[in-house]
N, C-alpha and C positions, 0 to 999 in steps of 0.2 A: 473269466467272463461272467459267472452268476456274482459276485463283487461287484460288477460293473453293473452290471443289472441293479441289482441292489440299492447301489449309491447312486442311482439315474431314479428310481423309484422315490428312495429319498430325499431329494433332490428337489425334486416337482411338489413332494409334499403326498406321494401315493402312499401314505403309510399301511392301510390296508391289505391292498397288494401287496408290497413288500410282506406284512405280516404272514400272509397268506404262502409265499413263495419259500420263505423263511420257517414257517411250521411244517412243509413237506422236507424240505433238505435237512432238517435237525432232526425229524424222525427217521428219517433214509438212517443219518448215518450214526442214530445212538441205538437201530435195530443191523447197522452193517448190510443195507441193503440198496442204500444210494449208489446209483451207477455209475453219478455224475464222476463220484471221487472213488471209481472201481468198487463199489459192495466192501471196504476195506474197515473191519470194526478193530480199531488201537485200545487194546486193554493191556494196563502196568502186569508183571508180573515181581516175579521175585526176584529177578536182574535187572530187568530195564526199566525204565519209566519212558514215556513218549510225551515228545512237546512240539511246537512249533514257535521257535522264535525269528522275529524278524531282523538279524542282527547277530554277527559274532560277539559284541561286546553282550548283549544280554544273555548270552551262553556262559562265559565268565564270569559276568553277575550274577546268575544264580547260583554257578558252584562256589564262588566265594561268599555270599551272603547265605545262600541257604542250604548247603552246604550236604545234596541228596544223599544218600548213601546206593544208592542203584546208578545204574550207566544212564548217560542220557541218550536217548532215539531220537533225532530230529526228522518229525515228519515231514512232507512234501505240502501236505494240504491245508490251511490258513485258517484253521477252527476254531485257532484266538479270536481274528478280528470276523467270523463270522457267527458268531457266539455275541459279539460285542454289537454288531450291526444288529439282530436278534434283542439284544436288552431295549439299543435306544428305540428300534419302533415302539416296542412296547413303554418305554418311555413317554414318545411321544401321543401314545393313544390312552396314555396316565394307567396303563397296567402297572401299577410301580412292582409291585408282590414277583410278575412273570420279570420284567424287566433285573432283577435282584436277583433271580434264580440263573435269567443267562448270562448275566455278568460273572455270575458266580463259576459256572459254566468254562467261560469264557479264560479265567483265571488258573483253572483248574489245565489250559493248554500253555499256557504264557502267563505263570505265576506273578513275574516282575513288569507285568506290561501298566507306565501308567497312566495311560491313555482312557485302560478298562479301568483302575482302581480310582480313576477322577469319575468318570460314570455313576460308582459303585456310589461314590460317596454322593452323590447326584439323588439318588434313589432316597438314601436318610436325608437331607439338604431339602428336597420337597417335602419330608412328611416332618420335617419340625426335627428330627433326631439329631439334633447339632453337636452332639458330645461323640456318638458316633461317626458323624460329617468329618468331626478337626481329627477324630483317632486315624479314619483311614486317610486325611490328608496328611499329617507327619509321616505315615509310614510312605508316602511318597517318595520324601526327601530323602530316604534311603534307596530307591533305586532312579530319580530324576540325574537323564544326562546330556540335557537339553537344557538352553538356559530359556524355553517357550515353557521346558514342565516346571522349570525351577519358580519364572514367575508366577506361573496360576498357583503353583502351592504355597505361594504369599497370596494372592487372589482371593483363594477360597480361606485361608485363615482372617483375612482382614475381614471377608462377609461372616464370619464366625466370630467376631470381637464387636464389629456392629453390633450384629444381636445381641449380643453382652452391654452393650453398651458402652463398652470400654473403647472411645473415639479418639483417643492418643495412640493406644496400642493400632488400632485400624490405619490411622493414615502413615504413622509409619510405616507397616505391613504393604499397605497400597504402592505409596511413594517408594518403597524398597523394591518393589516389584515392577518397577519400570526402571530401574538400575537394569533388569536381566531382559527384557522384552517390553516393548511399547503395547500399550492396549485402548483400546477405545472405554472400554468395561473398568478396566482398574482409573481410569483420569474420572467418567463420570460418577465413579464409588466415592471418589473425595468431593467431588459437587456436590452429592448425593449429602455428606457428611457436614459439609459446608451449610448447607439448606436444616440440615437437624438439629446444629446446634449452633446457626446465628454470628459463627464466628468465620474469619477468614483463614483457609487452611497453610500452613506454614510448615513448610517439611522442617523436618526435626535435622537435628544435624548427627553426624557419623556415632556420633559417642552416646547422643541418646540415644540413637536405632537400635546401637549397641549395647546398651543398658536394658532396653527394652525387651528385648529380644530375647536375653539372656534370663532373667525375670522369670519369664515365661518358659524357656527351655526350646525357642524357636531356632533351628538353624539360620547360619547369617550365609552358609557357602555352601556351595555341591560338598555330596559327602564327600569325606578323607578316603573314605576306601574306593569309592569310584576312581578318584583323579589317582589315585595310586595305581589302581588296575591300569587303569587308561596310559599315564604315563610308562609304567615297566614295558606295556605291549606296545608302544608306540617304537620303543628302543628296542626290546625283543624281535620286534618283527622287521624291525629295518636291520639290524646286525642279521637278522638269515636269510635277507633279500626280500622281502615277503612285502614286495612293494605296494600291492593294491592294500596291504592290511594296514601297513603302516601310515600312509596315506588316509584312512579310513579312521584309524586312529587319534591323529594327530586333525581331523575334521572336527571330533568331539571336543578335544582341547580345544580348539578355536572357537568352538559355540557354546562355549563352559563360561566366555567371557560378557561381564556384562556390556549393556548401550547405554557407555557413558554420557554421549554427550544427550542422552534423551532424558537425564535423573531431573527429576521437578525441583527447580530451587525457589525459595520466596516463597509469594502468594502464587496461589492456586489460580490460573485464570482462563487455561484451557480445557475445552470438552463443551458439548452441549449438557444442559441440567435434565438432568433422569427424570423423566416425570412418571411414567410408570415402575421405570428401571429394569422391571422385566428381570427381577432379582431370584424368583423358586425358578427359572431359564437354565438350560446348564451354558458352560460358558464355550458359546459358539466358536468364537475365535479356535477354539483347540478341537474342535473336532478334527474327527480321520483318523489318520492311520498313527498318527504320533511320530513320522518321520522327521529327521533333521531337516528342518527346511531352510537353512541360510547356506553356509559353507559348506555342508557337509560331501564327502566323495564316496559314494558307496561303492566295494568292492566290486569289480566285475569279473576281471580274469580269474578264472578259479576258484569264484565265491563260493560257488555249490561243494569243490573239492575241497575249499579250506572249511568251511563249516562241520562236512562230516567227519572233519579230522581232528577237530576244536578243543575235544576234550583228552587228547594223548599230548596238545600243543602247549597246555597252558599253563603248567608245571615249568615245561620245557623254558618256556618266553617271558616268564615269569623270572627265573634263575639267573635270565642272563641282564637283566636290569641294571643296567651302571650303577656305581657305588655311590657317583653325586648326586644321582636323580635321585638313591634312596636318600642319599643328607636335606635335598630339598624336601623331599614328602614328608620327612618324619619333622622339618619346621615348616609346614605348611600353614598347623592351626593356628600358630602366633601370627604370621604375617600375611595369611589369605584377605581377612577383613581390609589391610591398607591396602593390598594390591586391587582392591574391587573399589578403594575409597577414588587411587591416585591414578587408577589406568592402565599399571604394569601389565605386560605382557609376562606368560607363562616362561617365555622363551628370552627372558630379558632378565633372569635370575642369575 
């Protein structure tokens, strides 16, 4: 309900309010004395650590990527994306400094959320700190598993090569990033491009992107260790029944793939021309919550029981992974690039 609140306030454009609403509930609950979410102050000790993710896959994620050495605690209470809702007013009222501090915040409940860590990079991106901007957008691409987050982390790299000036590297980064999701922002960034340097924009083809890309050290595909998580659990959880997981699962896979038939080919000739651009903007399109919003099936029957059991499961679902899924994963890196060029389906290996 105060979320809703929240996002009705920001909504209208009440950011004040909001602000206002948002510095009583963050003091409430880093004195442990908000009632709203029971007076409950969550401090790490020396066994457990406490998080709130939204999602059994970013339970996974973390202990594989970051790999805690304490137990995970998953809280009941949403102090990632209310931590985050916190940054952008102060965002929007150009607190950058506060806004930096609750993102940081924010991170600190939902380490792998990149929803917050595009924000964060939002914060450097207005003040000019572009080396910082592109650092926190690669580390994206190690926990993006949406193909909405995959393309803004082409998005925000391509407005980072602008600024460089490097406008070969930019419109393939653009024009690659409508391979995984359509955007209004990424078509008018190559108008945008078009207009700067007087020439008409011509997407690159597969092997330059590829040349490009690699140059630079830019991922071409969702990571390897994601679609590996993703696939073992999608087979681990259907061999123990574990229907809504697998289902849930196998949703990611499906939104792992890009929109082929939406990739720019030729001349550039679509989008209105950016005339302000509204370029230090963060990029509307992706706000919220960072939920999968095409395919995806989120658990329902026994989400809450499967979550609190997540981390005795995943060892377990892990282990039982078909032996071909592993022959797929481990040729993945060679042949993921022509599967994204030619269309294949995950499920057509």
């Amino acid at each position: 309900m105060l979320l809703a609140n929240i996002d009705s306030l920001i909504q209208s454009q009440n950011f004040d309010e909001a602000l206002r609403i948002l510095e009583i509930t963050v003091k409430g609950i880093e004195e442990g004395t908000n009632q709203l979410f029971g007076g409950k102050k969550y401090t790490d000790d020396s066994i457990n650590e406490y998080h709130h993710f939204d999602n059994p896959l970013e339970v996974f994620l973390y202990l594989r990527l970051c790999q805690p050495a304490k137990q995970i605690k998953q809280i009941p209470e949403n102090y990632a994306r209310l931590y985050m809702r916190y940054g952008c007013v102060c965002m929007e009222l150009k607190r950058y400094g506060e806004a930096r501090t609750a993102l940081q915040k924010a991170l600190r409940w939902n380490p792998i959320k990149v929803s917050i860590l595009f924000e964060l990079a939002e914060t450097y991106k207005i003040e000019k700190k572009l080396d910082k901007f592109r650092e926190i957008t690669v580390k994206c691409f190690h926990y993006a598993y949406t193909s909405q987050d995959l393309a803004r982390c082409y998005r925000n790299l391509g407005y980072y090569y602008i600024e460089r000036q490097d406008y070969d590297l930019a419109v393939a980064l653009f024009n690659y990033s409508l391979f995984w999701a359509e955007s209004p922002m990424g078509r008018n960034e190559l108008v945008y491009i078009a207009q700067m340097t007087g020439k008409a924009i011509v997407a690159p083809s597969a092997k330059e992107s590829q040349r490009l890309f690699e140059t630079h050290k830019i991922p071409l595909r969702p990571d390897l260790t994601i679609l590996n998580i993703v696939t073992g659990l999608a087979a681990g959880a259907k061999k123990e029944h574990e229907i809504d997981a697998a289902n849930f699962f196998h949703s990611i896979l499906d939104n792992l793939q890009p929109e082929h038939a939406r990739f720019t080919k030729g001349n550039v000739s679509e989008g209105e021309p950016a005339k302000k651009r509204g370029r230090l903007k963060a990029d509307k399109q992706d706000k919220g919550s960072g939920k999968i919003t095409q395919t995806a099936v989120k658990p329902t029957t026994g989400f809450r029981e499967y979550i609190d059991e997540i981390s005795g499961k995943y060892n377990t679902l892990l282990s039982k992974t078909p032996a071909d899924s592993k022959v797929i994963m481990d040729n993945l890196e060679e042949i993921v690039f022509a599967i994204t060029v030619f269309g294949a389906s995950f499920y057509s290996m």
